[in-house]
BARODO-966784 format. One record per residue (C-alpha): x, y, z; residue in one letter. Coordinates in steps of 0.25 Angstrom, whole numbers, plus 2048, in hexadecimal, padded with zeros to 3 digits. Layout:
XYZA
...
REM end
This chain:
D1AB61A32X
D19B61A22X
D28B60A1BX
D2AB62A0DX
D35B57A06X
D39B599F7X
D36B4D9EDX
D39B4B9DFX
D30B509D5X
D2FB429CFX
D2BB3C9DEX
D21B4A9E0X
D1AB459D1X
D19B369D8X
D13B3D9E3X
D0AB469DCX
D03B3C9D3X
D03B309DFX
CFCB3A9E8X
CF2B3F9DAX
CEEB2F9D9X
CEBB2C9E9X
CE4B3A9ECX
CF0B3D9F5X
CF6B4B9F8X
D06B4B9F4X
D08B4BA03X
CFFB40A03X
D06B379F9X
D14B399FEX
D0FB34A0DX
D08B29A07X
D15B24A00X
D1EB27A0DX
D14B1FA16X
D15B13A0AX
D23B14A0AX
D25B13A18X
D1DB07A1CX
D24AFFA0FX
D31B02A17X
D2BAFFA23X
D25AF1A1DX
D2AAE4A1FX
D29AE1A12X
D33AECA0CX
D40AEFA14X
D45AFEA0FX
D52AFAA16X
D53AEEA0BX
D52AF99FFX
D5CB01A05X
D66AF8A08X
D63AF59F9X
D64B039F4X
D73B039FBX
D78AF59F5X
D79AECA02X
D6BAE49FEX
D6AADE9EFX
D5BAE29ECX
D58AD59E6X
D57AD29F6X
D4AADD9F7X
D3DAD99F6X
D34ADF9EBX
D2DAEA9F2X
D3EAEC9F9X
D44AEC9E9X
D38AF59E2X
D3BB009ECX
D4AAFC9EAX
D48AFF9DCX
D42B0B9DDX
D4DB129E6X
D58B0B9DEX
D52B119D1X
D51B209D8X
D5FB209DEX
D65B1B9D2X
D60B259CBX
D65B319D3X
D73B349D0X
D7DB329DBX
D88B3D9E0X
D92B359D7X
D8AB369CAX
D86B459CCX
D95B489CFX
D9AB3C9C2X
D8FB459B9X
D92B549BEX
DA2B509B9X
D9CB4A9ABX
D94B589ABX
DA1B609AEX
DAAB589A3X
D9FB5C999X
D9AB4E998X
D8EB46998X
D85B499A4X
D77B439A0X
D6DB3E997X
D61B45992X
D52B4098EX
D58B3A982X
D62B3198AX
D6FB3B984X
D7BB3E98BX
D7AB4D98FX
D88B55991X
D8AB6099CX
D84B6D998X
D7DB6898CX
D6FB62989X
D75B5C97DX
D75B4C97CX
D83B47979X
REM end
């Protein structure tokens, strides 16, 4: 039975032009990557267990392999880019107190109901 899942927009373009390249359907593409994820986790030479004890801070990830720490890498870089319920709640005070809430293109601080640079 086919299930719909929602993915990003930025992993749906990966998708769409890795499938455009190989001749593959969307669906196509995303079972191809599933079934090559899968047997790197299942493979001897890759242990998904190492990457998340990493990710967590109880395995120094100078102690992955290389395949082990460019998947490391790749998550860490995601998840750090996410913000956390502490950051959301830290910024939503700064928004209320009037301060500065983010940065646009330029790089400038932008205040709470403004789209002005500070």
């Amino acid at each position: 039975m086919a299930q719909s899942v929602k993915l990003s927009d930025e992993i749906m373009a990966l998708v769409r032009r890795e499938a455009e390249l190989q001749s593959r359907s969307v669906a196509g593409q995303i079972a191809h990557w599933i079934r090559i994820g899968r047997a790197i986790e299942r493979s001897g030479a890759f242990d998904h267990g190492r990457i998340l004890a990493a990710l967590e801070g109880r395995l120094d990830p100078a102690q992955l392999t290389e395949e082990e720490e460019a998947v490391w890498l790749d998550e860490f870089t995601r998840k750090m880019a996410e913000p956390g319920p502490d950051e959301r709640a830290f910024f939503a005070r700064r928004q209320q107190l009037g301060r500065g809430v983010g940065l646009d293109a330029g790089g400038n601080i932008i205040r709470a109901g403004t789209d002005e640079a500070a």
